[in-house]
N, C-alpha and C positions, 0 to 999 in steps of 0.2 A: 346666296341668292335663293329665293323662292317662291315659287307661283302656286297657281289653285287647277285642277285638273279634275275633270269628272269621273266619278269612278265606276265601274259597270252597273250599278243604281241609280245613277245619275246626280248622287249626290257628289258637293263639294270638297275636295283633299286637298289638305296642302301636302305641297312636294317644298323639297330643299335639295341643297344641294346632296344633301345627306342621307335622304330616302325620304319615306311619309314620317309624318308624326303618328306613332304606335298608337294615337290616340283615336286615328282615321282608320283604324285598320279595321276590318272586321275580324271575326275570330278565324274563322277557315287565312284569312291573308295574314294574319299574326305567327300562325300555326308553322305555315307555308316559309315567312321569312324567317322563322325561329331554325326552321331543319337545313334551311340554305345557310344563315352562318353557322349552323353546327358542323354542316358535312365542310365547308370551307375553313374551320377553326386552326387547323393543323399546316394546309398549307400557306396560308396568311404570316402563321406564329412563324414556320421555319425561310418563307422566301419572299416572303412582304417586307416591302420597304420600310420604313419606321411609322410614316405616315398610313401608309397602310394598316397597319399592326392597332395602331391607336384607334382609326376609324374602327377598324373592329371591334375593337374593346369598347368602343361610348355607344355602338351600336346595339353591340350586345345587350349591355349594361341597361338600354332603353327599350330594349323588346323583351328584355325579361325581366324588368320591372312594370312592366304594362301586363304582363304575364302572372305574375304575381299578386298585384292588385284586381284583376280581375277572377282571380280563381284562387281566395285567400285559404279557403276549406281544400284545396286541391288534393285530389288520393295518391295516398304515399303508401308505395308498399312493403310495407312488413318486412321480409326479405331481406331487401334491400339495406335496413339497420341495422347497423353493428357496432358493438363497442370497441373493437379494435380500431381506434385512428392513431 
């Protein structure tokens, strides 16, 4: 299911059942939902139901590919590389 909701702009969002379309989001609400399933990752993975678990992962999946595409140059730091994998 899906409706349209106004969003603090007054512009139009579609909602689902699912959340927004990452397409509606602005960047600060991108940002915002990206760190809420981060900090929820762990407990989804060990005490979510399968349905659960899944919805996480297609969610994921679509706020950090909206993530990606909007920020293709994104800074990556240094550090952080290693060739140990």
């Amino acid at each position: 299911m899906t409706d349209a909701r106004l969003d603090s702009a007054g512009d139009e969002t579609v909602v689902s059942e699912n959340g927004i379309d990452p397409a509606g989001l602005a960047d600060d609400d991108l940002f915002r939902e990206l760190a809420s399933l981060h900090r929820t990752r762990l407990q989804t993975l060990r005490h979510g139901p399968d349905a659960a678990l899944a919805n996480h992962l297609r969610r994921t999946e679509e706020l950090e590919s909206a993530y990606l595409s909007r920020y293709p140059g994104r800074e990556i730091d240094p550090g952080r590389l290693t060739q140990d994998f």
